[in-house]
MMTF fields as JSON, N, C-alpha, C and O atoms, coordinates in Angstrom:
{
  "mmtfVersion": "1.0.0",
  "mmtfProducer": "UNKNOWN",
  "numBonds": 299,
  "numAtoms": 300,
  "numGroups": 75,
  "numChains": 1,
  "numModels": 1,
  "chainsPerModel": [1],
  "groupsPerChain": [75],
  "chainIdList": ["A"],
  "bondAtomList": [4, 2, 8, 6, 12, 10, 16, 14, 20, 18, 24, 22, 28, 26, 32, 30, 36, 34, 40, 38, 44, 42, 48, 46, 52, 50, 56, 54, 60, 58, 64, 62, 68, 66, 72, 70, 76, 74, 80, 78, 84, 82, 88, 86, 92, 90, 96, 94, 100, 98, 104, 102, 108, 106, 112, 110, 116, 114, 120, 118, 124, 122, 128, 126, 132, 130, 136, 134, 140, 138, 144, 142, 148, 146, 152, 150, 156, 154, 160, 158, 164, 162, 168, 166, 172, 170, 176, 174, 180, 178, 184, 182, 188, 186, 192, 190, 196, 194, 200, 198, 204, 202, 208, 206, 212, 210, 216, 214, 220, 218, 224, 222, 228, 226, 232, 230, 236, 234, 240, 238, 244, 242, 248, 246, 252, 250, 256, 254, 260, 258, 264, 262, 268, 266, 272, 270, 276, 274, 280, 278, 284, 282, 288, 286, 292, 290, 296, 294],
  "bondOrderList": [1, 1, 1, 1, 1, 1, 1, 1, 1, 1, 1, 1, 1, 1, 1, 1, 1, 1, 1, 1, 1, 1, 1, 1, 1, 1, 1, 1, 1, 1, 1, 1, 1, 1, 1, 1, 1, 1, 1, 1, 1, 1, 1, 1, 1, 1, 1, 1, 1, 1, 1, 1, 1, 1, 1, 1, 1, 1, 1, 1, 1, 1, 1, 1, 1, 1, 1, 1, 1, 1, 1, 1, 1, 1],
  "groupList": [{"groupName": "UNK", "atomNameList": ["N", "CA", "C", "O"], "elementList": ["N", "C", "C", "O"], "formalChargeList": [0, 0, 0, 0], "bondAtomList": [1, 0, 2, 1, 3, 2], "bondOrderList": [1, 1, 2], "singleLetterCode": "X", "chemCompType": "L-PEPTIDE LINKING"}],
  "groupTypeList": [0, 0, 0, 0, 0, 0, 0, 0, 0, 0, 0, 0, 0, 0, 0, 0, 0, 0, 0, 0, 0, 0, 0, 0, 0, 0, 0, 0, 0, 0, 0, 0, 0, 0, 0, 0, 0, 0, 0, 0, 0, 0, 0, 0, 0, 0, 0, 0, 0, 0, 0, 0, 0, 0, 0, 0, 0, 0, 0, 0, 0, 0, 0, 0, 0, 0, 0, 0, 0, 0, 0, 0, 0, 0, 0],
  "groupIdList": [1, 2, 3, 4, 5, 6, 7, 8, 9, 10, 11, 12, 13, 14, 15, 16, 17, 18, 19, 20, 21, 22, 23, 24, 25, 26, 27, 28, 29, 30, 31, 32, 33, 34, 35, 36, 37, 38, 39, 40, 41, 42, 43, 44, 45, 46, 47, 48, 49, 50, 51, 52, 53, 54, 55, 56, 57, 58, 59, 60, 61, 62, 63, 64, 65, 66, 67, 68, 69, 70, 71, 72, 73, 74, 75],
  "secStructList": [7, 7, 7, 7, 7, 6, 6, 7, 7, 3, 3, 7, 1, 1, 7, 7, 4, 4, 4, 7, 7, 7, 6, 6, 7, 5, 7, 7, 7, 7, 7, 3, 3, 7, 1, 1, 1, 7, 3, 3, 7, 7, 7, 7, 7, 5, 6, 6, 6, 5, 7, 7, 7, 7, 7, 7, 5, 4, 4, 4, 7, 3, 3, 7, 6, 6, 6, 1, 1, 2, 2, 2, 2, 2, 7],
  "xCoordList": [125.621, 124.176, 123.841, 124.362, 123.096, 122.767, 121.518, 120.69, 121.475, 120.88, 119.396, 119.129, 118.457, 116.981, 116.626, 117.083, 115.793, 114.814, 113.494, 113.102, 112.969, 111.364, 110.901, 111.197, 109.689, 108.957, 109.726, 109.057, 110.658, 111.836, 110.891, 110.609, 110.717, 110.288, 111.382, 111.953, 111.881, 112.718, 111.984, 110.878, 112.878, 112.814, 113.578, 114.698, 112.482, 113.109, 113.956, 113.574, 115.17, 116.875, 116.723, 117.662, 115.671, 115.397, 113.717, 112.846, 113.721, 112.302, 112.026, 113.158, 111.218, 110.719, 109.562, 108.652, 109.637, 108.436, 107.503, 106.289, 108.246, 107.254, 105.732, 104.612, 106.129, 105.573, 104.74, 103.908, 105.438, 104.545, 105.264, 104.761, 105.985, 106.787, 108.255, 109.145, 107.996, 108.951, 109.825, 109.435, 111.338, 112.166, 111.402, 110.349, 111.941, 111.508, 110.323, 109.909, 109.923, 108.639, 108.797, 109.538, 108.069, 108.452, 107.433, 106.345, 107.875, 107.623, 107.707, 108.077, 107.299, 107.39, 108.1, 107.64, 108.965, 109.463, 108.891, 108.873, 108.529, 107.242, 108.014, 107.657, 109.547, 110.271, 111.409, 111.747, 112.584, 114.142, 113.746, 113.055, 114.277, 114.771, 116.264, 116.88, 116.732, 118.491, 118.82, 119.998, 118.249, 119.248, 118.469, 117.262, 119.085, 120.189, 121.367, 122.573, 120.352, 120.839, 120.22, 119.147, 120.027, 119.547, 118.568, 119.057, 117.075, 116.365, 115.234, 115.163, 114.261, 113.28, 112.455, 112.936, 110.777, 110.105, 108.929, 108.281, 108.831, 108.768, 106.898, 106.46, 106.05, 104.612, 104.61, 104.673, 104.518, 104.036, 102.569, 101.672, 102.229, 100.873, 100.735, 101.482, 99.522, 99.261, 97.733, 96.795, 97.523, 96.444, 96.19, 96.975, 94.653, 93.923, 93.623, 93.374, 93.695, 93.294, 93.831, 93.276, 94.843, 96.1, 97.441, 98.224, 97.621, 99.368, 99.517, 98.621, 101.262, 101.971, 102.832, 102.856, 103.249, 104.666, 105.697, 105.476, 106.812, 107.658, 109.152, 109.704, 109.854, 111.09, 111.638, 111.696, 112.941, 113.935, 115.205, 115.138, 116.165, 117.761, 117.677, 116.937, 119.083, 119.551, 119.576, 118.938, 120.45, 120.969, 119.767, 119.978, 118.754, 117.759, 116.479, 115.266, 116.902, 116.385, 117.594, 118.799, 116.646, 117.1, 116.537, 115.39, 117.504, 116.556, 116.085, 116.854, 114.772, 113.978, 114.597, 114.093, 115.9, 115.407, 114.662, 115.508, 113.941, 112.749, 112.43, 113.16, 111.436, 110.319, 109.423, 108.219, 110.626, 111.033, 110.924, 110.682, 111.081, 111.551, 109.981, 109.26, 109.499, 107.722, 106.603, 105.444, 106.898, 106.18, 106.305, 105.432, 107.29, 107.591, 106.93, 106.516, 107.129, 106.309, 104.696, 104.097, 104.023, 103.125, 102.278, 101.086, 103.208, 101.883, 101.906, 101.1],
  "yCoordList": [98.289, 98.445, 99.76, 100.788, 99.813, 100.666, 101.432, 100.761, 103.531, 103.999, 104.035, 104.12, 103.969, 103.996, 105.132, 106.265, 104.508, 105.664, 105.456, 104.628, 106.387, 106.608, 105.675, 105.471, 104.443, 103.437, 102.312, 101.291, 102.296, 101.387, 100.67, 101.348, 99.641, 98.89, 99.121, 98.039, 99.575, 99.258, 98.727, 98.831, 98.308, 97.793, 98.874, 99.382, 99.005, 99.953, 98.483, 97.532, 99.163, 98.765, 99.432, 99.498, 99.847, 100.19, 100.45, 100.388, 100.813, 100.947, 102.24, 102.675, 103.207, 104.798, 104.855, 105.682, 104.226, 104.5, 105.344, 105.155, 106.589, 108.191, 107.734, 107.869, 107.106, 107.141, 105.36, 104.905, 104.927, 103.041, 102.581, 101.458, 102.616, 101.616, 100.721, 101.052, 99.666, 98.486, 98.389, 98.775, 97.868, 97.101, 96.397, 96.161, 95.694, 95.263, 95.328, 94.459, 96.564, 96.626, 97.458, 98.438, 97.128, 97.123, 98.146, 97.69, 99.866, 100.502, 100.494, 99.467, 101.894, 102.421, 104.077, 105.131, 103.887, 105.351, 106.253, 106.04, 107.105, 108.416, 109.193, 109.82, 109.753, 110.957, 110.983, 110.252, 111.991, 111.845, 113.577, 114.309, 113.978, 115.359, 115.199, 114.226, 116.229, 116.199, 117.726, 117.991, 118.163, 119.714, 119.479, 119.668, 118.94, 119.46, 117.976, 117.796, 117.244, 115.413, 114.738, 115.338, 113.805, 113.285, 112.057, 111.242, 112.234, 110.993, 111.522, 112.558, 110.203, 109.27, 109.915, 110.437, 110.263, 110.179, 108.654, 108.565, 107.902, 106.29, 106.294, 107.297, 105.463, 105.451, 103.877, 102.985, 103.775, 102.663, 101.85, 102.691, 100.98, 100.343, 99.66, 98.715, 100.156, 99.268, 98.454, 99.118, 97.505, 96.968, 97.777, 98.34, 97.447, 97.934, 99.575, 100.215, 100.005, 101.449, 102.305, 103.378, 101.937, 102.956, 103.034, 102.094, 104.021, 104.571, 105.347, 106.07, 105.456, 106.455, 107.194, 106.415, 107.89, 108.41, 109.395, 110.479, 108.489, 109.047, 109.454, 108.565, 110.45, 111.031, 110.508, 110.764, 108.863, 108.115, 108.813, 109.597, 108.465, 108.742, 107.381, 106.414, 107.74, 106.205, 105.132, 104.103, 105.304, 104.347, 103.571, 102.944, 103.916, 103.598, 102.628, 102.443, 102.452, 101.676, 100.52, 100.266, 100.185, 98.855, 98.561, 98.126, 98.783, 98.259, 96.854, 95.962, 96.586, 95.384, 95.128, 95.837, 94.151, 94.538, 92.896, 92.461, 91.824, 91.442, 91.787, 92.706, 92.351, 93.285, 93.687, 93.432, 94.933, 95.465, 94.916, 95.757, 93.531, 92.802, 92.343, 92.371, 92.038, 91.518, 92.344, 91.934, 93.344, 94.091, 94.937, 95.011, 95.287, 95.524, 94.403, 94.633, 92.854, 92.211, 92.02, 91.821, 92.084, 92.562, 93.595, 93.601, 94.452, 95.663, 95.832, 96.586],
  "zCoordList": [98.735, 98.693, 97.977, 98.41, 97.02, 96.008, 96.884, 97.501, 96.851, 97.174, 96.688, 95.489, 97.642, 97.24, 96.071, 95.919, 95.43, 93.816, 94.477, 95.299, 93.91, 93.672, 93.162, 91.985, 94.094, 93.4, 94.174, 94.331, 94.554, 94.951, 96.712, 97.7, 96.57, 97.909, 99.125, 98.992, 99.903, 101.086, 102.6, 103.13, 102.821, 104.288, 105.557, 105.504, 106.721, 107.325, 108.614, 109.296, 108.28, 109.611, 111.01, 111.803, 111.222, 112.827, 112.849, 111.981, 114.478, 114.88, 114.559, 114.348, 114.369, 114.44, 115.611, 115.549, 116.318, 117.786, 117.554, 117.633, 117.171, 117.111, 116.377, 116.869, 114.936, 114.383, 114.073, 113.289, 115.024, 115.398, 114.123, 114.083, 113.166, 112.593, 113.267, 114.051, 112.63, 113.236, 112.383, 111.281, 112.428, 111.56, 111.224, 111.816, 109.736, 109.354, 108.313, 107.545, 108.514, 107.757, 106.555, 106.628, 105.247, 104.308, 103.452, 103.1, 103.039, 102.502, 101.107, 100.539, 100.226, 98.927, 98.877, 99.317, 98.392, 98.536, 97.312, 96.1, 97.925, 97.269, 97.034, 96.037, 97.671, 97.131, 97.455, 98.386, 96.679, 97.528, 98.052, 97.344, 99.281, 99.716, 99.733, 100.168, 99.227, 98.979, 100.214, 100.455, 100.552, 101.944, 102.784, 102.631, 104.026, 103.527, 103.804, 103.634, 104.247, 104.305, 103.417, 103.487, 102.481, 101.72, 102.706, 103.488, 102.381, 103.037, 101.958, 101.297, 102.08, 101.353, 101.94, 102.946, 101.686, 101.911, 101.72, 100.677, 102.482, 102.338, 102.471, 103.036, 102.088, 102.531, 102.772, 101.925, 104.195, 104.584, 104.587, 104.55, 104.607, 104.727, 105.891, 106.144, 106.942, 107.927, 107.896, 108.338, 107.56, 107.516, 105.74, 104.976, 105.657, 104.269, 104.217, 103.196, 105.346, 105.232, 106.273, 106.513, 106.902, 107.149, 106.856, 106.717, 106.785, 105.766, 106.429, 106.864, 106.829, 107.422, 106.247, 105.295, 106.067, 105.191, 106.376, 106.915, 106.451, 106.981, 106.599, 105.95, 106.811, 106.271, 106.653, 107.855, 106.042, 106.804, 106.119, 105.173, 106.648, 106.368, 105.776, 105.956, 104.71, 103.721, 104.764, 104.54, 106.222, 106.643, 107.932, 108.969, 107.365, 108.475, 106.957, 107.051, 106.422, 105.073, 104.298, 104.323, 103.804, 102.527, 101.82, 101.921, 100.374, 99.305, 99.322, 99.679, 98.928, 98.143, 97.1, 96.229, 96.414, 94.914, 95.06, 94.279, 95.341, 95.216, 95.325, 94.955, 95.701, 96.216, 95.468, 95.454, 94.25, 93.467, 92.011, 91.145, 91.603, 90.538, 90.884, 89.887, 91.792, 91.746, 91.775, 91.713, 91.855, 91.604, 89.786, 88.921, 89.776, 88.458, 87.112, 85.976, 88.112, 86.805, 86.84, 85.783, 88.053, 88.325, 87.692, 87.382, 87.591, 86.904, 85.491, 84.946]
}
């Protein structure tokens, strides 16, 4: 499984409670932080007019590449 890029759709592989996201649910990654662990900064969509952005670790994500490939022809 190839590491998440910027723009890249993933799916989050667990729950984050803290922050009310579920597995399963399917972000946009907005940034990489590399120090001093490497994680995503991800922006989720809940409904039409709330968004979370939360800092995941690689192994708490998955890439879309549908996702990814439909949106790309999309825009």
């Amino acid at each position: 499984m190839r590491q998440p890029h910027v723009d890249d759709c993933v799916r989050l592989t667990c729950d984050l409670p803290d922050l009310s996201l579920h597995r399963g649910q399917v972000g946009v990654v907005r940034s990489t932080w590399c120090e001093p662990l490497t994680a995503y900064e991800v922006e989720f969509h809940a409904g039409l007019d709330h968004e979370t952005r939360a800092l995941v670790m690689a192994e708490q994500l998955q890439v879309e590449e549908n996702q990814a490939r439909e949106i790309t022809a999309g825009a």
